[in-house]
PQR file of N, CA, C, O and H, with PARSE charges and radii, in Angstrom:
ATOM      1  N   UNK A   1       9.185 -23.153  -9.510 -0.4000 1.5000
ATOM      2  CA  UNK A   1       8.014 -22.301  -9.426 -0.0000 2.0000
ATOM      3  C   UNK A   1       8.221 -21.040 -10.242  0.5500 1.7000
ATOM      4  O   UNK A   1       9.322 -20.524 -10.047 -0.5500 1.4000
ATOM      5  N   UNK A   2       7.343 -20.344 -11.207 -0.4000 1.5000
ATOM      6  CA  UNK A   2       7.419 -19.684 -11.718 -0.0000 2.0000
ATOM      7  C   UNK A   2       6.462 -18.090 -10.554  0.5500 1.7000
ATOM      8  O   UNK A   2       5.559 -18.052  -9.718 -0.5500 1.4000
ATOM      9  H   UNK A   2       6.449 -20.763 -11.365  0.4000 1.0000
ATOM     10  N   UNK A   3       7.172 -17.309 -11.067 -0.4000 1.5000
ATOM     11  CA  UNK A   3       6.731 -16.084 -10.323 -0.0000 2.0000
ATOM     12  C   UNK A   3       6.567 -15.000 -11.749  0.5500 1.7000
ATOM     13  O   UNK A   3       7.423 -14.816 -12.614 -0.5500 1.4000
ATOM     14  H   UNK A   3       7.905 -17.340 -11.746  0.4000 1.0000
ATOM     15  N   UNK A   4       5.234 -14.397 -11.666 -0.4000 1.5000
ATOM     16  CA  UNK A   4       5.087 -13.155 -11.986 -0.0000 2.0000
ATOM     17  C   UNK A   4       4.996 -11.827 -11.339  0.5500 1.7000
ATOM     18  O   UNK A   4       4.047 -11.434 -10.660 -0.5500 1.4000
ATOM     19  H   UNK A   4       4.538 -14.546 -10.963  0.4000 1.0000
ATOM     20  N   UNK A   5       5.947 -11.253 -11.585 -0.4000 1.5000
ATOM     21  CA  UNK A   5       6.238  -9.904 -10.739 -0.0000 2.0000
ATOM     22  C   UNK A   5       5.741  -8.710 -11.186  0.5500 1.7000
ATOM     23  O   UNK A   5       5.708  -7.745 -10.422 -0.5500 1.4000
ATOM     24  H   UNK A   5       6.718 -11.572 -12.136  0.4000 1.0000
ATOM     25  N   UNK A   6       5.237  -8.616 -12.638 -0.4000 1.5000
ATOM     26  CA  UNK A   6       4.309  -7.452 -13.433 -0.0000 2.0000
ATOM     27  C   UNK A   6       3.032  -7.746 -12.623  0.5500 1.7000
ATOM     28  O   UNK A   6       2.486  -6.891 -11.926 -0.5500 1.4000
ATOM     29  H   UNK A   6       5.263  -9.400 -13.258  0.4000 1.0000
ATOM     30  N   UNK A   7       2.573  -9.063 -12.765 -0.4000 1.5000
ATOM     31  CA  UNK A   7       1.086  -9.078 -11.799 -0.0000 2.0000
ATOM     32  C   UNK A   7       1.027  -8.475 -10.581  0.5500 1.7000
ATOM     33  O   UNK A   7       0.055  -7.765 -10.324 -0.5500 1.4000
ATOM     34  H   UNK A   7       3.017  -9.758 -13.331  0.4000 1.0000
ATOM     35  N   UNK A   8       2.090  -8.670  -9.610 -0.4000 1.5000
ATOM     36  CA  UNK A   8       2.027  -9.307  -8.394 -0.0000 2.0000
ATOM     37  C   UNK A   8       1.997  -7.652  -7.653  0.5500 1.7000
ATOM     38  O   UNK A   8       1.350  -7.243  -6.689 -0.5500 1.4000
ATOM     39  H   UNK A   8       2.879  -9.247  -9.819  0.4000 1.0000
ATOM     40  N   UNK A   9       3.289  -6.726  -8.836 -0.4000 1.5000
ATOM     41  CA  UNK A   9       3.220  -5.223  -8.180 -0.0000 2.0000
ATOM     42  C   UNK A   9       1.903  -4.369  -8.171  0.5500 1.7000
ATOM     43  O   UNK A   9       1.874  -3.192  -7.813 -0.5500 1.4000
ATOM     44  H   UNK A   9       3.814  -7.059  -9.619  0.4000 1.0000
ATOM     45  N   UNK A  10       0.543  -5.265  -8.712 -0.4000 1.5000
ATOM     46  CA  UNK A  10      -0.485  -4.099  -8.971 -0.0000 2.0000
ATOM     47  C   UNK A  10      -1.339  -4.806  -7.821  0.5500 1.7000
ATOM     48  O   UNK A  10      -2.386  -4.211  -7.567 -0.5500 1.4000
ATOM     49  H   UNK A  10       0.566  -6.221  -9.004  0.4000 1.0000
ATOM     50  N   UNK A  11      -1.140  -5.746  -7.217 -0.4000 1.5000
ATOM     51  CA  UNK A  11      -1.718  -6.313  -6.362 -0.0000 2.0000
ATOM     52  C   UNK A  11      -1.260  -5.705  -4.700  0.5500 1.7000
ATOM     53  O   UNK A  11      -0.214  -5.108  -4.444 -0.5500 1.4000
ATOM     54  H   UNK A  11      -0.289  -6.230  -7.423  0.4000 1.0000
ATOM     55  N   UNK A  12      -2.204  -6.003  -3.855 -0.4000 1.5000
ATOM     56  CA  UNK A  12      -1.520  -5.511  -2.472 -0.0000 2.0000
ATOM     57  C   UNK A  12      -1.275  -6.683  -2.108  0.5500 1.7000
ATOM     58  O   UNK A  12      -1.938  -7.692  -2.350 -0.5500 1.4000
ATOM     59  H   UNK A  12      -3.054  -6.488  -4.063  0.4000 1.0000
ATOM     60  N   UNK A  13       0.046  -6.549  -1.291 -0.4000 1.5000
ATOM     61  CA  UNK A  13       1.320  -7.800  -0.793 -0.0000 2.0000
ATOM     62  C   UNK A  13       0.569  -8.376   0.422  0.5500 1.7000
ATOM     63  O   UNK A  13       1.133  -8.583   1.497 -0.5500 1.4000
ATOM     64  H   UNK A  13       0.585  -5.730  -1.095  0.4000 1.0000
ATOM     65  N   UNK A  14      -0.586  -8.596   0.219 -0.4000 1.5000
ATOM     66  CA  UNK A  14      -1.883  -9.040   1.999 -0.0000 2.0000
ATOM     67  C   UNK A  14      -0.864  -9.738   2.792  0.5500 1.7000
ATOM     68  O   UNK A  14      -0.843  -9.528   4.005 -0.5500 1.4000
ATOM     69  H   UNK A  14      -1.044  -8.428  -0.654  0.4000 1.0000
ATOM     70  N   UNK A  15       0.104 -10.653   2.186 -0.4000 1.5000
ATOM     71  CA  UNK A  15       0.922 -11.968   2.818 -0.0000 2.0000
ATOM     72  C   UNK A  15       1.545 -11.162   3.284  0.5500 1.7000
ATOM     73  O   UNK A  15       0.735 -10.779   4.129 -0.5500 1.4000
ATOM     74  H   UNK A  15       0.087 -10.823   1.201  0.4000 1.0000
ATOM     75  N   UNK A  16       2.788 -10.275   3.484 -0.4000 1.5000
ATOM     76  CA  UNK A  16       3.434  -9.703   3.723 -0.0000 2.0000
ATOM     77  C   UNK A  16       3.088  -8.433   5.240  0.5500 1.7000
ATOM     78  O   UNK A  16       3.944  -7.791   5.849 -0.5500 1.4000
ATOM     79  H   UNK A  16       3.446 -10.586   2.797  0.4000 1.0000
ATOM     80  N   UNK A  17       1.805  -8.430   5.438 -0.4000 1.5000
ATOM     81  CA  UNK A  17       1.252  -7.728   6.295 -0.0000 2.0000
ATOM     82  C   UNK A  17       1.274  -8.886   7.529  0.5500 1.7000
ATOM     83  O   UNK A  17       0.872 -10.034   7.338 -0.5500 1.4000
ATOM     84  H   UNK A  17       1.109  -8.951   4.943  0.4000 1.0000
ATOM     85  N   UNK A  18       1.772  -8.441   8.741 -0.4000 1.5000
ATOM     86  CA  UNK A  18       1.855  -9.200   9.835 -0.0000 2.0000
ATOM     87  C   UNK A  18       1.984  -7.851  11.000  0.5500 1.7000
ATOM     88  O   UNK A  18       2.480  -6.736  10.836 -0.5500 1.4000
ATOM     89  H   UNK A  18       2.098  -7.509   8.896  0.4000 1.0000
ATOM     90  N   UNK A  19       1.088  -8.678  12.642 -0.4000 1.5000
ATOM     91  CA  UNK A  19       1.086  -8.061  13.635 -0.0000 2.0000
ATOM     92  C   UNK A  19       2.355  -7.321  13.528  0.5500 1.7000
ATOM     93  O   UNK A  19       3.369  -7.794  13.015 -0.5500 1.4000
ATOM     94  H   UNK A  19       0.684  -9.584  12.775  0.4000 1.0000
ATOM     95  N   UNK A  20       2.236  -5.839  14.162 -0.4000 1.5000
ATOM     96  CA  UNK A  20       3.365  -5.583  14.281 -0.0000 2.0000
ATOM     97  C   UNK A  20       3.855  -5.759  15.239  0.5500 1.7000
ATOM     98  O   UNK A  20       2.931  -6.078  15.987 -0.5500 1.4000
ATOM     99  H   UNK A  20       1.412  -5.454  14.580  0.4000 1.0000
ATOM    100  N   UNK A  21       5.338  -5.782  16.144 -0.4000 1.5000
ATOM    101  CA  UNK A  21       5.261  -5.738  18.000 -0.0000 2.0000
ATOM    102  C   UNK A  21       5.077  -4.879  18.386  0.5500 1.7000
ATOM    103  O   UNK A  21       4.446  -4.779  19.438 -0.5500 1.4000
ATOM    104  H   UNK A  21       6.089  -5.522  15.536  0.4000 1.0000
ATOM    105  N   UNK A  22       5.709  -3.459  17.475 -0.4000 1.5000
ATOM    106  CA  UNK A  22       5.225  -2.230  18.183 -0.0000 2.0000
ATOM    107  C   UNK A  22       4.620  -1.253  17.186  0.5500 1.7000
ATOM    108  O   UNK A  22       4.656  -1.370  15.961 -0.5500 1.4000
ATOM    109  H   UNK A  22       6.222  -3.540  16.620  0.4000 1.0000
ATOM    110  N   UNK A  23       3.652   0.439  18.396 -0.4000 1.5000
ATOM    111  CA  UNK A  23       3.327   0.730  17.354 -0.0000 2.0000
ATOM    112  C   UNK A  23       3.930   1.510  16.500  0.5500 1.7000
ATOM    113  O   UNK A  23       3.177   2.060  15.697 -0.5500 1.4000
ATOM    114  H   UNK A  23       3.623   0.534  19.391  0.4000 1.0000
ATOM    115  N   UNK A  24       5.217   1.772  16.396 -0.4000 1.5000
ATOM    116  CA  UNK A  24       5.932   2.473  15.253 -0.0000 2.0000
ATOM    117  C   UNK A  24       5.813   1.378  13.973  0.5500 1.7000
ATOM    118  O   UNK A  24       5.189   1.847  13.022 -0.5500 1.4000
ATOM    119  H   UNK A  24       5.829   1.325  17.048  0.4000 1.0000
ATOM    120  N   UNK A  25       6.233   0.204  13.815 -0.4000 1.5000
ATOM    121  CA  UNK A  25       6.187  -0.612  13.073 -0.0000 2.0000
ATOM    122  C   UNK A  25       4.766  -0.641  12.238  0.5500 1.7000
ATOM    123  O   UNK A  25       4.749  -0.503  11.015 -0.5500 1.4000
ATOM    124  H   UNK A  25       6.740  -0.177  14.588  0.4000 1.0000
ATOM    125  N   UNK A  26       3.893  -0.783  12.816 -0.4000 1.5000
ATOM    126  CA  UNK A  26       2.225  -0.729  12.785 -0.0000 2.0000
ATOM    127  C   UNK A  26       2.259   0.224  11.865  0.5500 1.7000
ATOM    128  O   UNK A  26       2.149  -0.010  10.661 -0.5500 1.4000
ATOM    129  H   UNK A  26       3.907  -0.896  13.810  0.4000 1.0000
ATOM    130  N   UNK A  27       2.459   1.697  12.507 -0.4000 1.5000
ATOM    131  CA  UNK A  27       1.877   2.488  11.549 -0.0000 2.0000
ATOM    132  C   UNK A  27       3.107   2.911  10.085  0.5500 1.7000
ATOM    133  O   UNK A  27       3.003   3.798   9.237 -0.5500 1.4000
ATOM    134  H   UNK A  27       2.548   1.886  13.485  0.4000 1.0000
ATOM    135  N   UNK A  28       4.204   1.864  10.280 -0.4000 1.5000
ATOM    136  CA  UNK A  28       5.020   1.791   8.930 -0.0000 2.0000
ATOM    137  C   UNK A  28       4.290   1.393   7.774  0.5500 1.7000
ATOM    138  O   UNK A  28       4.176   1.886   6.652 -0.5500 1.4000
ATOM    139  H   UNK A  28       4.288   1.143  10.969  0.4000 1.0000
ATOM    140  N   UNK A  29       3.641  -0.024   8.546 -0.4000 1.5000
ATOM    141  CA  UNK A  29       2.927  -1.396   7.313 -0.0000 2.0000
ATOM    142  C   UNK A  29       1.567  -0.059   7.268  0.5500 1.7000
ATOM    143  O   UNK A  29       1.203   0.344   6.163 -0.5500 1.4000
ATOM    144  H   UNK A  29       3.734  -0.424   9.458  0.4000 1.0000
ATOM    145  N   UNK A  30       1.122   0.342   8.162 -0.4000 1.5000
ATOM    146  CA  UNK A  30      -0.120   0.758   7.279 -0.0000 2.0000
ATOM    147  C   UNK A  30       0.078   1.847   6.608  0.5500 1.7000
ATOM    148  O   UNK A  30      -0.842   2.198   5.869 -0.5500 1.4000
ATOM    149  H   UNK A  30       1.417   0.015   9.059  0.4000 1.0000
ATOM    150  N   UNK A  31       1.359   2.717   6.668 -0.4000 1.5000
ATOM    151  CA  UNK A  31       1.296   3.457   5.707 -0.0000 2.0000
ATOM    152  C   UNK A  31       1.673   3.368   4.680  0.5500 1.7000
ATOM    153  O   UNK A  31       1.617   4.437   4.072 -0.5500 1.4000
ATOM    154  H   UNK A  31       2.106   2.432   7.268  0.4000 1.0000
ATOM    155  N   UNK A  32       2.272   2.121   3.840 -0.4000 1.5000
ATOM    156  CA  UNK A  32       2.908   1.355   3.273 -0.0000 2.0000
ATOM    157  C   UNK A  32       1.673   1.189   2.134  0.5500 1.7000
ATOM    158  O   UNK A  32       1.617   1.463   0.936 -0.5500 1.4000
ATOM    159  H   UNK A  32       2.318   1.253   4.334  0.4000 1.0000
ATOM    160  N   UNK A  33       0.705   0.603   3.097 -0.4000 1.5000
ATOM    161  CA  UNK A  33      -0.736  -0.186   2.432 -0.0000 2.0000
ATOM    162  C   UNK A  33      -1.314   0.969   1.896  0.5500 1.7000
ATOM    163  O   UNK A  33      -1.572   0.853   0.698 -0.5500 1.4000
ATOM    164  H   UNK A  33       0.751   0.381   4.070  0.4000 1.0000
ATOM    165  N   UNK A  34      -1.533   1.791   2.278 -0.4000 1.5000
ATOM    166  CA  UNK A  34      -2.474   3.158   2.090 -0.0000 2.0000
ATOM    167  C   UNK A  34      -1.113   3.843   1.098  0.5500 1.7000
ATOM    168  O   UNK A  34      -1.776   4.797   0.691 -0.5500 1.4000
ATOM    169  H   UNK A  34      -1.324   1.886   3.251  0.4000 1.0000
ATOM    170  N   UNK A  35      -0.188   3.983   0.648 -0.4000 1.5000
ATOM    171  CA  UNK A  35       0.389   4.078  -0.112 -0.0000 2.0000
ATOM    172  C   UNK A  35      -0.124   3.281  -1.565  0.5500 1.7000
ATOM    173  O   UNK A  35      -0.501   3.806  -2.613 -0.5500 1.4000
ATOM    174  H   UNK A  35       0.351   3.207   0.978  0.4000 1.0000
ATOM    175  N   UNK A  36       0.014   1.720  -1.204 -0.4000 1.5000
ATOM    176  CA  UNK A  36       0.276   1.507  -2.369 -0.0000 2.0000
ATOM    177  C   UNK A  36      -1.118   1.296  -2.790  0.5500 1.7000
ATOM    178  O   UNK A  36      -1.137   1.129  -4.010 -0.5500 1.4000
ATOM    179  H   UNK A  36       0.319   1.293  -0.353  0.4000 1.0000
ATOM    180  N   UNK A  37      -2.453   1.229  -2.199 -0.4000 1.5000
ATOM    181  CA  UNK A  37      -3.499   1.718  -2.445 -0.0000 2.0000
ATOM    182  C   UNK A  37      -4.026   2.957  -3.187  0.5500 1.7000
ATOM    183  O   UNK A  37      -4.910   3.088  -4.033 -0.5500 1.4000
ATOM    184  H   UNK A  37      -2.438   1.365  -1.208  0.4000 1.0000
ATOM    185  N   UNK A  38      -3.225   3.784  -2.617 -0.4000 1.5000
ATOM    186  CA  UNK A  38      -3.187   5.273  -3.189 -0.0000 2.0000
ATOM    187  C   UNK A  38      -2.970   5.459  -4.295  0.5500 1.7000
ATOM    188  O   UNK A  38      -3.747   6.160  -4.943 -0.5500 1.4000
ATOM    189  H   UNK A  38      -2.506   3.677  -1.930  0.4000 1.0000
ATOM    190  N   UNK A  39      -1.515   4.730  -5.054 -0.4000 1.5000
ATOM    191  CA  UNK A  39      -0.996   4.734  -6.373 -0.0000 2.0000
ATOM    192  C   UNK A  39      -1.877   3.967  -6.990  0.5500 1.7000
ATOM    193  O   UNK A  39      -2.060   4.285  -8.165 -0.5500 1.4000
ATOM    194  H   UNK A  39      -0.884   4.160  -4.528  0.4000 1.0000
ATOM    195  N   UNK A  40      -2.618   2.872  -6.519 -0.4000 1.5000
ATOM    196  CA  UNK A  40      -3.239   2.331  -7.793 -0.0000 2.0000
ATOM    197  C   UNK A  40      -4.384   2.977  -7.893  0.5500 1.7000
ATOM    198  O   UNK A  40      -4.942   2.745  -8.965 -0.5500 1.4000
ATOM    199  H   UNK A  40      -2.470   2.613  -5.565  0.4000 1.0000
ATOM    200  N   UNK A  41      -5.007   3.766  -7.130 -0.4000 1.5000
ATOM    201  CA  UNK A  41      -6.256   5.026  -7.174 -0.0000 2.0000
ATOM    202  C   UNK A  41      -5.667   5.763  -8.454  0.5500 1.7000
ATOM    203  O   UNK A  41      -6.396   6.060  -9.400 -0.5500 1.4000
ATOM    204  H   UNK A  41      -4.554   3.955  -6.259  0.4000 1.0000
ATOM    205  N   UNK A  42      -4.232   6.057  -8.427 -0.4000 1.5000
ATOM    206  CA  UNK A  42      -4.113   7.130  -9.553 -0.0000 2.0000
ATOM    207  C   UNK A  42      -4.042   6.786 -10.677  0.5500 1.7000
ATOM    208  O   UNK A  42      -4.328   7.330 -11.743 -0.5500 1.4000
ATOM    209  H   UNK A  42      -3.639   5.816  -7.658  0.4000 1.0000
ATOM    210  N   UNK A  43      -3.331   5.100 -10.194 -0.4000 1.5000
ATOM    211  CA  UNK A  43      -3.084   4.627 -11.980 -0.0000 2.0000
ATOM    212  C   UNK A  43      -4.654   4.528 -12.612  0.5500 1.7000
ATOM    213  O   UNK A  43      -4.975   4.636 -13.796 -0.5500 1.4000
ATOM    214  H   UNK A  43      -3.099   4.658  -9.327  0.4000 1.0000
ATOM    215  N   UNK A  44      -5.494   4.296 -11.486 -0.4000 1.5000
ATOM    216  CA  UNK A  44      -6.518   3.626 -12.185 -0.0000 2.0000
ATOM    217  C   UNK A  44      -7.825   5.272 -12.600  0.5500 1.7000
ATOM    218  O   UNK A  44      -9.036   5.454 -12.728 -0.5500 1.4000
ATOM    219  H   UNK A  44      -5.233   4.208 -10.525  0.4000 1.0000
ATOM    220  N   UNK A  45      -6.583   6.057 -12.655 -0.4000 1.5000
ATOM    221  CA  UNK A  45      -7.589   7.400 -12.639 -0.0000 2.0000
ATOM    222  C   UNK A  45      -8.790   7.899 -11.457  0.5500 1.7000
ATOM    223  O   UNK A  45      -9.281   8.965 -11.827 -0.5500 1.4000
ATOM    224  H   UNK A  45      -5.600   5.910 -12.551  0.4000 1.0000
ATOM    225  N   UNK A  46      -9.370   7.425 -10.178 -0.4000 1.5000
ATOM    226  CA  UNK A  46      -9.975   7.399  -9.668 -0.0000 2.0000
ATOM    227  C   UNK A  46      -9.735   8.939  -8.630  0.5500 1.7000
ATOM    228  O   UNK A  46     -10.572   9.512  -7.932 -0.5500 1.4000
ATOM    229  H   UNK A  46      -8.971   6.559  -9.877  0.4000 1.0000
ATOM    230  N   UNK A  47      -8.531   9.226  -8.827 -0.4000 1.5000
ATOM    231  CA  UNK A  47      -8.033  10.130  -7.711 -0.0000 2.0000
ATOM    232  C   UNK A  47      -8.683  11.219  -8.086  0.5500 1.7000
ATOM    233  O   UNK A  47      -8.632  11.271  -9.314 -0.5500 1.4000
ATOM    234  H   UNK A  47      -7.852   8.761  -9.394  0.4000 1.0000
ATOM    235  N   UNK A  48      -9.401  12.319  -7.550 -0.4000 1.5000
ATOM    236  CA  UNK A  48      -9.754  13.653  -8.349 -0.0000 2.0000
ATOM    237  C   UNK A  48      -8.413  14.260  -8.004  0.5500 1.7000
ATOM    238  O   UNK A  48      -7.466  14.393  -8.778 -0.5500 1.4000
ATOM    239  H   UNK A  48      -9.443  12.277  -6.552  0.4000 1.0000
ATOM    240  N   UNK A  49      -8.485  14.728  -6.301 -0.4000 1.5000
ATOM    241  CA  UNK A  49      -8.087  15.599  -5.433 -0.0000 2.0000
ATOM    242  C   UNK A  49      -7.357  15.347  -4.590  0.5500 1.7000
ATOM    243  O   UNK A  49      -7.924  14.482  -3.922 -0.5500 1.4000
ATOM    244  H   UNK A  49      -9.254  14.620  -5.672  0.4000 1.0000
ATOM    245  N   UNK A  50      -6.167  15.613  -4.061 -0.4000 1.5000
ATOM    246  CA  UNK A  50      -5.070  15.011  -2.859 -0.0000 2.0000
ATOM    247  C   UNK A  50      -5.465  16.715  -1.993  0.5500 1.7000
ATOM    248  O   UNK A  50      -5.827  17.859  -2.271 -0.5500 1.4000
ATOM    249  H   UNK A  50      -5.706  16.315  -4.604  0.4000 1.0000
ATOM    250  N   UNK A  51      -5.162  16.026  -1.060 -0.4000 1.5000
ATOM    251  CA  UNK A  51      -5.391  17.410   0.225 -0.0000 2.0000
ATOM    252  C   UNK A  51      -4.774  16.458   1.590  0.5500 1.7000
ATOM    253  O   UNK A  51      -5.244  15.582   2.317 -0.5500 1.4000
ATOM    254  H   UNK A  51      -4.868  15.097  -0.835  0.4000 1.0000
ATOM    255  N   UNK A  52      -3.761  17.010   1.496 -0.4000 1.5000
ATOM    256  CA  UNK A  52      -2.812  16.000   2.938 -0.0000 2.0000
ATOM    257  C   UNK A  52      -2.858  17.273   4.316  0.5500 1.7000
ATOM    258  O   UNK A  52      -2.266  18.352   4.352 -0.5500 1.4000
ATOM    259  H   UNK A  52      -3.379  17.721   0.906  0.4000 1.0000
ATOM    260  N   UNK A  53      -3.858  16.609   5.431 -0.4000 1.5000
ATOM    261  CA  UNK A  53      -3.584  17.851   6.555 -0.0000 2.0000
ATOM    262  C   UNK A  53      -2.802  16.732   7.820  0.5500 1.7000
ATOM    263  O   UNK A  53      -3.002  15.539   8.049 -0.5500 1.4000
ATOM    264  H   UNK A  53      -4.339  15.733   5.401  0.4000 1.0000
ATOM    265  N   UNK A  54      -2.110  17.471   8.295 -0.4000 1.5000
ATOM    266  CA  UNK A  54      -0.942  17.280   9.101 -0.0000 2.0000
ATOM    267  C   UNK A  54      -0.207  16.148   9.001  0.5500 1.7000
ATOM    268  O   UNK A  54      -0.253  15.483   7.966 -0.5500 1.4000
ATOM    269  H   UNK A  54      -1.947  18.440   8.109  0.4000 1.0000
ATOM    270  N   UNK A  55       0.495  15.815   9.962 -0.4000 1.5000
ATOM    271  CA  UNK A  55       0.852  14.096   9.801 -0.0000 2.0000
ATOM    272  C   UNK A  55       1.560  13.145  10.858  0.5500 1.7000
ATOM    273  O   UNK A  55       1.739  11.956  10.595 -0.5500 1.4000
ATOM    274  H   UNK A  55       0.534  16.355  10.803  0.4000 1.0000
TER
END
């Protein structure tokens, strides 16, 4: 099987997302997702403005 890994990093890993058991885990994967969501907002120029309140 051939794998492309240039494709695969601009894509979100959907397969890789599973229930978590707990919610520390939970909010790992979703900050993970919203990460790598985030970066492709910037690659793709879309980002104006970042403004991060608390966390």
């Amino acid at each position: 099987m051939k794998h492309n890994q240039s494709q695969n990093s601009q894509q979100y890993n959907t397969h890789a997302i599973q229930i978590a058991p707990n919610a520390k885990d939970l909010k790992a994967q979703s900050l993970h997702v919203l990460r790598q969501a985030f970066d492709a907002s910037k690659q793709a120029g879309t980002v104006k403005k970042v403004v991060i309140k608390g966390q």
